[in-house]
VOMARGU-415069 format. One record per atom (N, C-alpha, C, O): residue in one letter; chain; atom name; z, x negated, y. Coordinates in nm, 3 decimals. Atoms other than C-alpha are relative to their C-alpha. Example, Ala and Ser with C-alpha at 12.3 -4.5 7.8 and 13.67 -1.06 7.14 Angstrom:
% VOMARGU-415069
   rest   kette   atom        up      east     north
      A       A      N     0.000    -0.089    -0.119
      A       A     CA     0.780    -1.230    -0.450
      A       A      C     0.000    -0.090     0.120
      A       A      O     0.066    -0.194     0.118
      S       A      N    -0.006     0.082    -0.119
      S       A     CA     0.714    -1.367    -0.106
      S       A      C     0.073     0.077     0.109
      S       A      O     0.090     0.026     0.220
END
This chain:
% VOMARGU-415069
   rest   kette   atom        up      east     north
      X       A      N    -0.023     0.142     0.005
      X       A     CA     0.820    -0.071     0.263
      X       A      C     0.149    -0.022    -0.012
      X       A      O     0.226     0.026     0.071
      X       A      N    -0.160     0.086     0.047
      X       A     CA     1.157    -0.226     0.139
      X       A      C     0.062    -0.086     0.088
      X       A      O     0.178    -0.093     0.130
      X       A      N    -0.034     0.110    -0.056
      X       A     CA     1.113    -0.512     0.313
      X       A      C    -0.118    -0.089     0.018
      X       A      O    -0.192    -0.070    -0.078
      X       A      N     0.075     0.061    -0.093
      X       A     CA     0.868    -0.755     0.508
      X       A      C    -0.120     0.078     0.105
      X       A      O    -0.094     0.109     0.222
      X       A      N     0.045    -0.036    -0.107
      X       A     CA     0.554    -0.614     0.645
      X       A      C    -0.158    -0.011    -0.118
      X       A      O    -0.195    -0.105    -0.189
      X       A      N     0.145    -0.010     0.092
      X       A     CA     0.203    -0.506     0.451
      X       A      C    -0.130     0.059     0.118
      X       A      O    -0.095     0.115     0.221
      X       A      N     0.124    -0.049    -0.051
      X       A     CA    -0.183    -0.418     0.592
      X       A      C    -0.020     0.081    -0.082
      X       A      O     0.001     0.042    -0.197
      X       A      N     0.082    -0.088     0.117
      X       A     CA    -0.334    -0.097     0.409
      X       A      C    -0.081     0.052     0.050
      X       A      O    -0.068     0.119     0.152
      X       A      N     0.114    -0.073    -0.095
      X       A     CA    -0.668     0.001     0.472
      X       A      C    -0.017     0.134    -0.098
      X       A      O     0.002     0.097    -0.214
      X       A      N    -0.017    -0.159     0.057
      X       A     CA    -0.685     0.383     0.320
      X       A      C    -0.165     0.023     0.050
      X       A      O    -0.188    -0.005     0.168
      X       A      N     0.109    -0.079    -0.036
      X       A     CA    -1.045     0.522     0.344
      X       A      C    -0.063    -0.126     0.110
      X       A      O    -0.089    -0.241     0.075
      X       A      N     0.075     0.101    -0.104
      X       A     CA    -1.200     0.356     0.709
      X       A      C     0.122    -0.037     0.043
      X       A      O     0.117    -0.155     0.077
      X       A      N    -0.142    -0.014    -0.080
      X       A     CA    -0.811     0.384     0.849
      X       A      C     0.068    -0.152    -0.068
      X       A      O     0.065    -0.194    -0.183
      X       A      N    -0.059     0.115     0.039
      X       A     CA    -0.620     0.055     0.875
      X       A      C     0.147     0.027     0.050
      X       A      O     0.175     0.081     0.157
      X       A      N    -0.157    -0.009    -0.031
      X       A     CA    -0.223     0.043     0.861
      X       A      C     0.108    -0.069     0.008
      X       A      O     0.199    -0.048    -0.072
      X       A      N    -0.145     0.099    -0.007
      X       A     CA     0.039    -0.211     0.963
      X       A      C     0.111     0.085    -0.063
      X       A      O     0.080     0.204    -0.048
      X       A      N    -0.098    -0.032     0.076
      X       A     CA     0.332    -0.103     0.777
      X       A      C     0.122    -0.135     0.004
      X       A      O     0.106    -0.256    -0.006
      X       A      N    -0.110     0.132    -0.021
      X       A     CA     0.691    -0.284     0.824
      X       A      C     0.110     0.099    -0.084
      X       A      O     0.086     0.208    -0.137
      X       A      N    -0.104    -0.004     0.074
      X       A     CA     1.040    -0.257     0.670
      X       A      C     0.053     0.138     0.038
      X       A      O     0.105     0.149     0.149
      X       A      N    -0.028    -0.132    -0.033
      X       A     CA     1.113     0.141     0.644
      X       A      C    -0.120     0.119     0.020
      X       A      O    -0.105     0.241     0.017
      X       A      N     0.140    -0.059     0.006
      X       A     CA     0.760     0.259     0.675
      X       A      C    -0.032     0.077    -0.147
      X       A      O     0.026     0.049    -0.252
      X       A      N     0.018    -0.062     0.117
      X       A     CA     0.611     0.493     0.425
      X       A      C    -0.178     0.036     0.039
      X       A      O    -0.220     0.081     0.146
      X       A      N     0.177    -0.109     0.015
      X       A     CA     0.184     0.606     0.342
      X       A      C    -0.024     0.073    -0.073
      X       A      O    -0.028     0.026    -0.187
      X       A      N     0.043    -0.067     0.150
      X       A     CA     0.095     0.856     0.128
      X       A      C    -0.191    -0.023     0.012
      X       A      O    -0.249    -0.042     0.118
      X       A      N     0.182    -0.031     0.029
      X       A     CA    -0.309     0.869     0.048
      X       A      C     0.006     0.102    -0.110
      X       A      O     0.093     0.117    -0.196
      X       A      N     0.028    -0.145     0.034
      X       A     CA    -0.436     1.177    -0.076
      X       A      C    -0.118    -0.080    -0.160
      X       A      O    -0.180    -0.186    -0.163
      X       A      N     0.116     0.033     0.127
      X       A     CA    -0.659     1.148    -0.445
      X       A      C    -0.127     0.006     0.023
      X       A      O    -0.204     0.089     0.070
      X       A      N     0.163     0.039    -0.043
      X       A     CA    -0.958     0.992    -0.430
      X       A      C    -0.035    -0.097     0.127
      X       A      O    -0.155    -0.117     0.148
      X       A      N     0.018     0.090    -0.118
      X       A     CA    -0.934     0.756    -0.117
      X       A      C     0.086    -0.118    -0.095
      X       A      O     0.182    -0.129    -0.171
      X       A      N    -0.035     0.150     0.090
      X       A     CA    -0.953     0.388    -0.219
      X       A      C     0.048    -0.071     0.113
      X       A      O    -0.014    -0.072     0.219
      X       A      N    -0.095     0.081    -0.035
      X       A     CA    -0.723     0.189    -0.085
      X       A      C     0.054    -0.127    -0.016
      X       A      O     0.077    -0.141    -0.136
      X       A      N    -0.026     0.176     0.048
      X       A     CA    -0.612    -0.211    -0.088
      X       A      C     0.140    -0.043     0.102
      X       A      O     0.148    -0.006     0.220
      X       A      N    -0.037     0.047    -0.117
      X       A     CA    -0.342    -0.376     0.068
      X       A      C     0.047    -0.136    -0.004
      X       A      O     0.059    -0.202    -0.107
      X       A      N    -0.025     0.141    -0.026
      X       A     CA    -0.244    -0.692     0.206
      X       A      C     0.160    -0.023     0.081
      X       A      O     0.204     0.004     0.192
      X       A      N    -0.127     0.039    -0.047
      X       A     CA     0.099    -0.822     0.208
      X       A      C    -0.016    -0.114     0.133
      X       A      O    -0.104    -0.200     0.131
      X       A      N     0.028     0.043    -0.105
      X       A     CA     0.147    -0.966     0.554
      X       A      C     0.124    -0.154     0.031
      X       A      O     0.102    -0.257     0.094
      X       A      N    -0.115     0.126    -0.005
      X       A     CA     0.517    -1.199     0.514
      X       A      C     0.017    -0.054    -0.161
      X       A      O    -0.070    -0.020    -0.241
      X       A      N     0.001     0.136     0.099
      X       A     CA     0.596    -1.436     0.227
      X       A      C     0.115     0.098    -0.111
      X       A      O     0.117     0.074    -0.231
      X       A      N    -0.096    -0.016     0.001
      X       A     CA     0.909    -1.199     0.188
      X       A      C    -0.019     0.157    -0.050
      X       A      O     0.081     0.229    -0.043
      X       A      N     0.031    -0.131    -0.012
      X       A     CA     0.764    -0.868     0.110
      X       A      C     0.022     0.105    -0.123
      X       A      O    -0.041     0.089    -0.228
      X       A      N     0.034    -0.062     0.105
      X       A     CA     0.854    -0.581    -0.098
      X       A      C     0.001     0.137     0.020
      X       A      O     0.056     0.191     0.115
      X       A      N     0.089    -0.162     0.023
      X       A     CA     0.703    -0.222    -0.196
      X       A      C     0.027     0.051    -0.070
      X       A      O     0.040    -0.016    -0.172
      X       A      N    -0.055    -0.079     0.066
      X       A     CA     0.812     0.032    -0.343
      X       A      C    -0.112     0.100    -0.039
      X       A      O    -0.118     0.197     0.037
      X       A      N     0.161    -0.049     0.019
      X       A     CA     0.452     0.181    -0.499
      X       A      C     0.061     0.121    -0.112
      X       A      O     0.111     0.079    -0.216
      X       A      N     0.007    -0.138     0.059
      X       A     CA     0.501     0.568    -0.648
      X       A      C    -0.133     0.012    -0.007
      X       A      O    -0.208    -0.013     0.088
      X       A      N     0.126    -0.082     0.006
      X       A     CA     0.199     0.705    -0.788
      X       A      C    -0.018     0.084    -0.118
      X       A      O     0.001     0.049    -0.235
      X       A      N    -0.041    -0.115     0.050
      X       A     CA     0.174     1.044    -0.905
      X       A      C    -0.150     0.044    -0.067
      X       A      O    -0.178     0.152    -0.016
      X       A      N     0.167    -0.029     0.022
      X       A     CA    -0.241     1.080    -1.080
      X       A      C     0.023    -0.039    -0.172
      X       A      O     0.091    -0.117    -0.239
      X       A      N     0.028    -0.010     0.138
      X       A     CA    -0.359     1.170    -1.413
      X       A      C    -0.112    -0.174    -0.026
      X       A      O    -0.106    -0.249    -0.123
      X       A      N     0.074     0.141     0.003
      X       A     CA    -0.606     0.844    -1.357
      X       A      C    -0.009    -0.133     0.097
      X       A      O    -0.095    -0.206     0.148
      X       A      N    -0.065     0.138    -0.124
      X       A     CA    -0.397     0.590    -1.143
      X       A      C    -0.094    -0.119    -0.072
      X       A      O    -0.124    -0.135    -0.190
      X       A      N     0.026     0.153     0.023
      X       A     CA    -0.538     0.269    -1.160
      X       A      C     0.021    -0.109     0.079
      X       A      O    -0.050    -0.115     0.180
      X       A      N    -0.036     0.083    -0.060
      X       A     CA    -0.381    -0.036    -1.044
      X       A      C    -0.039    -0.143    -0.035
      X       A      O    -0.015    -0.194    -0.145
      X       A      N     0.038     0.137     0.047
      X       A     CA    -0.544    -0.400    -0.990
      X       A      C     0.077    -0.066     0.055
      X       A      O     0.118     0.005     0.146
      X       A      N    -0.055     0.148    -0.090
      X       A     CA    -0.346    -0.742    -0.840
      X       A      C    -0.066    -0.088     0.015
      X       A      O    -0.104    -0.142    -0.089
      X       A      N     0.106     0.104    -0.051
      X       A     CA    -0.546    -0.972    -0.693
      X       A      C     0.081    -0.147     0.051
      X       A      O     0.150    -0.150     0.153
      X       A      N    -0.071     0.125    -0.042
      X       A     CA    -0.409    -1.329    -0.664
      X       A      C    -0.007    -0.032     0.154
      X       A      O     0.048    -0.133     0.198
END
């Protein structure tokens, strides 16, 4: 995290995440997350032959 504060649920596992925080997830665990401040930003690496990324309004 860069900066504010995100929810990520990884598999069943849920993760507050704040400013300096880091998750990795392993391939194949689906994952979503939910920005938590107004102010928030992420720094999203992903390293897969079949990444796929949605945004959800």
């Amino acid at each position: 995290m860069v900066r504010g504060a995100a929810r990520v649920v990884a598999g069943a596992a849920e993760h507050d995440l704040a400013e300096g925080d880091a998750l990795y997830c392993s391939g194949g665990i689906r994952h979503s997350w939910q920005l938590l401040t107004g102010d928030t930003k992420v720094l999203l690496v992903a390293v897969a032959e079949d990444a796929r990324i949605t945004l959800d309004d």
